[in-house]
C-alpha positions as CSV (number, residue, x, y, z in Angstrom):
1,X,0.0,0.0,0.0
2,X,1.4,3.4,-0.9
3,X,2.3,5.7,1.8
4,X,0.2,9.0,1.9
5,X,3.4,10.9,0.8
6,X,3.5,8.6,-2.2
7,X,-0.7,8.8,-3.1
8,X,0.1,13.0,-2.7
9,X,3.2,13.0,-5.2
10,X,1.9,10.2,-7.4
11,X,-1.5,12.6,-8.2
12,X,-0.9,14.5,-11.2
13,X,-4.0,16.8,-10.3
14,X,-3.0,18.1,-7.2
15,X,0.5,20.1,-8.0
16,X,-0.8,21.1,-12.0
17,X,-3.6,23.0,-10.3
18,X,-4.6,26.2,-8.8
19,X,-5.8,26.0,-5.1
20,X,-9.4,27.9,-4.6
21,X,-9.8,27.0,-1.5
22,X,-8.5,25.2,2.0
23,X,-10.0,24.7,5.5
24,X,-10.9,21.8,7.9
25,X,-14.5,20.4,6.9
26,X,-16.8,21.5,9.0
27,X,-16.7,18.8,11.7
28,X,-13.1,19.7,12.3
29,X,-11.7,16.2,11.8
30,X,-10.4,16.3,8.4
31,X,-8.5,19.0,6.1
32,X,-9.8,20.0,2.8
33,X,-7.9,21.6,-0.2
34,X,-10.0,22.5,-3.7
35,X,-8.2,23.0,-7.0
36,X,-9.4,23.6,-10.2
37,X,-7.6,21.8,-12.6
38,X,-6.6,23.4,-16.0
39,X,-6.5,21.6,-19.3
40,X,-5.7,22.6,-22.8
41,X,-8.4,23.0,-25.2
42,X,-8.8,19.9,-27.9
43,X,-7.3,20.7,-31.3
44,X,-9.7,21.5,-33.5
45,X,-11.2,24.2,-30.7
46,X,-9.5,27.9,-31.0
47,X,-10.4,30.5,-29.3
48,X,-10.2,33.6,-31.5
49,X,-7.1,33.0,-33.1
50,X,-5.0,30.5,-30.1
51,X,-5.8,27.1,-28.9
52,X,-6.5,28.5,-25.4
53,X,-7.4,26.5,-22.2
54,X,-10.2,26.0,-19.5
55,X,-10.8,24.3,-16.1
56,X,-11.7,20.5,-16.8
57,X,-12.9,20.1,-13.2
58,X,-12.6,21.1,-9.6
59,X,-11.9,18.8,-7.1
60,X,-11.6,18.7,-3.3
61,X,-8.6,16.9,-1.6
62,X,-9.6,15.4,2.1
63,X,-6.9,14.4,4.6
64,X,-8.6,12.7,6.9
65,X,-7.6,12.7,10.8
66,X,-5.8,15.3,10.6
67,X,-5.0,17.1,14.3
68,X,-2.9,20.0,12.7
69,X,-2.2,21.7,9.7
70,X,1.5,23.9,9.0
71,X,0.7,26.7,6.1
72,X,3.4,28.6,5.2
73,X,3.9,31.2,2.6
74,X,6.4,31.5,0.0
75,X,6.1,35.3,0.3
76,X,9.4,37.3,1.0
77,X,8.9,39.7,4.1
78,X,9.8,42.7,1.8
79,X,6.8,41.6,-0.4
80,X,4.7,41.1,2.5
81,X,5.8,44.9,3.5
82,X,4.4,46.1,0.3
83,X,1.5,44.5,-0.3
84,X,0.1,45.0,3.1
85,X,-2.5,47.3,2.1
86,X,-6.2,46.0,1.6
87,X,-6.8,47.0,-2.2
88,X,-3.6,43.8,-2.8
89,X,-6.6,41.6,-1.3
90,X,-9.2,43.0,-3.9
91,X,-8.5,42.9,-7.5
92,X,-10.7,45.3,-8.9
93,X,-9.6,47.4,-6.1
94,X,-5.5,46.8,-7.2
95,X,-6.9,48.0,-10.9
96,X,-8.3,50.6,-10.0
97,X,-5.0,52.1,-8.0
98,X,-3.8,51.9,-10.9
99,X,-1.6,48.2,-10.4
100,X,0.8,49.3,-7.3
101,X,3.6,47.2,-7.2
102,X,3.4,44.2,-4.6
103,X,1.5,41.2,-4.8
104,X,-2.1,40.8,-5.7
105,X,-3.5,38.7,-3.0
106,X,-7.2,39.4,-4.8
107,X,-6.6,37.0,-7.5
108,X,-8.0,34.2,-4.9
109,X,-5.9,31.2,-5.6
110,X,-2.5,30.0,-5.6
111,X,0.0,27.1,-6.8
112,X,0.5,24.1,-4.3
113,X,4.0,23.7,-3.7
114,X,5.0,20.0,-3.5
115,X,7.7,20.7,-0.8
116,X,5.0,19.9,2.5
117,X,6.1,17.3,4.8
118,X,3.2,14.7,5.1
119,X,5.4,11.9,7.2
120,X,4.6,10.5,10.7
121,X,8.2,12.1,12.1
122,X,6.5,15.4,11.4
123,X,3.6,14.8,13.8
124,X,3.7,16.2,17.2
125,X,1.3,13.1,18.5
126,X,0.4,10.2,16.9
127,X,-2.9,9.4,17.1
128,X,-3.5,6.4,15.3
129,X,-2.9,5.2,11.9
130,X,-1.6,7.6,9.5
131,X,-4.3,10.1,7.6
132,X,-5.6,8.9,4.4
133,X,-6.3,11.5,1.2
134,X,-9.1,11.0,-1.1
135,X,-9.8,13.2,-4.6
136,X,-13.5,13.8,-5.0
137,X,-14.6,15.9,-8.3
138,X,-17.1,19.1,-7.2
């Protein structure tokens, strides 16, 4: 049986994605992550005059018993400094102040990062057998 690092880096959905949202379900048991997954259009199917591409599906990722979760951001502290203000977490709000420089927090997703460490050694407590992560489509 594959180990739950294995299942994670073996699903070719999760790190070609864009996470929408993240959160414990709302019993507070398990851990959810939803992506939408893009895809390139079917030849054959421009858009105006490129091949373009669209979301073939969304899909939630549950990590069952999970006691803790460690988010971290890849964000450098100068970054951070100058994209503190509230119009970064609004992007109408960003295009309308005319683009500042800093990042755009507003445009409500972000790229997983496959560097998260999903081993017993990084658990505080062990509370049983190790978490389990199922892929259900939205």
């Amino acid at each position: 049986m594959a180990t739950l690092r294995e299942r994670i880096e073996g699903d070719d959905l999760l790190f070609d994605s864009w996470i929408v949202s993240h959160g414990y379900a709302l019993y507070s048991r398990d851990y959810d992550i939803v992506v939408n997954v893009p895809a390139a259009l079917p030849p054959g199917i421009p858009i105006g005059d490129t091949a373009g591409s669209y979301f073939k599906g969304q899909y939630r990722f549950r990590f069952t018993h999970c006691p803790e979760v460690h988010i971290s951001s890849s964000v450098t502290d100068e970054t951070w400094r100058t994209s503190w203000d509230d119009l970064f977490a609004d992007y109408e709000a960003w295009e309308a102040a005319r683009n500042p420089e800093g990042f755009v927090w507003g445009v409500n997703g972000q790229m997983p990062t496959p560097a998260f460490p999903t081993s017993r050694t990084h658990r505080r407590r062990h509370l049983g057998p190790s978490g389990s992560v199922t892929r259900c489509t939205r």
